[in-house]
N, C-alpha and C positions, 0 to 999 in steps of 0.2 A: 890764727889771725895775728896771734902778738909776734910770732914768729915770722911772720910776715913783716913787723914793723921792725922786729928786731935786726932782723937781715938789710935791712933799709938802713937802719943807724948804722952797723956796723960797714956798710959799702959808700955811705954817704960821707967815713973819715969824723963822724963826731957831729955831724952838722942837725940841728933839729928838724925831725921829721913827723908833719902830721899825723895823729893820732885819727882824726875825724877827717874824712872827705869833705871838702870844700862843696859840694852838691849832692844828696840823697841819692840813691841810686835808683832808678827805675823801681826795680822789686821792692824796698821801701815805699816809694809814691802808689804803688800797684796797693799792697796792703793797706795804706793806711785810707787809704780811697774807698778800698771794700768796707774797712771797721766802717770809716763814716757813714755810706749808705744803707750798710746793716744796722746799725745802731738807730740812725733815721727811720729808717722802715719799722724796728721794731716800737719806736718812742711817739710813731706820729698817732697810731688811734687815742694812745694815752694822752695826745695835747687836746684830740678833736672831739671827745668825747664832756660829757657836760655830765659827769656824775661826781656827786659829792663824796666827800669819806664817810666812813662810819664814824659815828659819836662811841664812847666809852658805854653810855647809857644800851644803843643799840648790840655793840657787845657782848653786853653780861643777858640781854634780853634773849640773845642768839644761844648764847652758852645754857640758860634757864629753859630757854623751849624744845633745846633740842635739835635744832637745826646750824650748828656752828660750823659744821663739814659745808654746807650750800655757802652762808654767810665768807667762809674763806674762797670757794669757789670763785663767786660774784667778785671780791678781792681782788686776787689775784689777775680777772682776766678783765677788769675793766681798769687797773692799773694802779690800784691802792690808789696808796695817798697822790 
């Protein structure tokens, strides 16, 4: 790609030549449109959902009884904090 721009300076005589396209290219606006809806899709149970965090307290309780593998479970899939 620099080679690209380099060929460009040197057939342009000196004259400055953009670095960055003046408009995204399709395959950019393609991608960044996927991240967005993937990232949406994966973040919306996490807004829709009505559960609290853990307390510290409930932690060490998790860690004391023996069940802290479930306690991360629950974590993880209802979307921490």
């Amino acid at each position: 790609m620099l080679s690209y721009y380099r060929e460009q300076l040197i057939t342009s005589g000196g004259a400055a030549v953009a670095a960055v396209p003046a408009t995204p290219s399709s395959d950019f606006v393609l991608v960044m449109t996927a991240l967005l809806v993937a990232t949406s899709a994966w973040m919306l149970p996490m807004m829709i959902s009505n559960s609290d965090p853990f307390t510290a307290q409930e932690w060490m309780w998790a860690i004391q009884g023996g069940y802290l593998d479930d306690m991360i479970g629950h974590y993880f899939r209802n979307g921490g904090l």
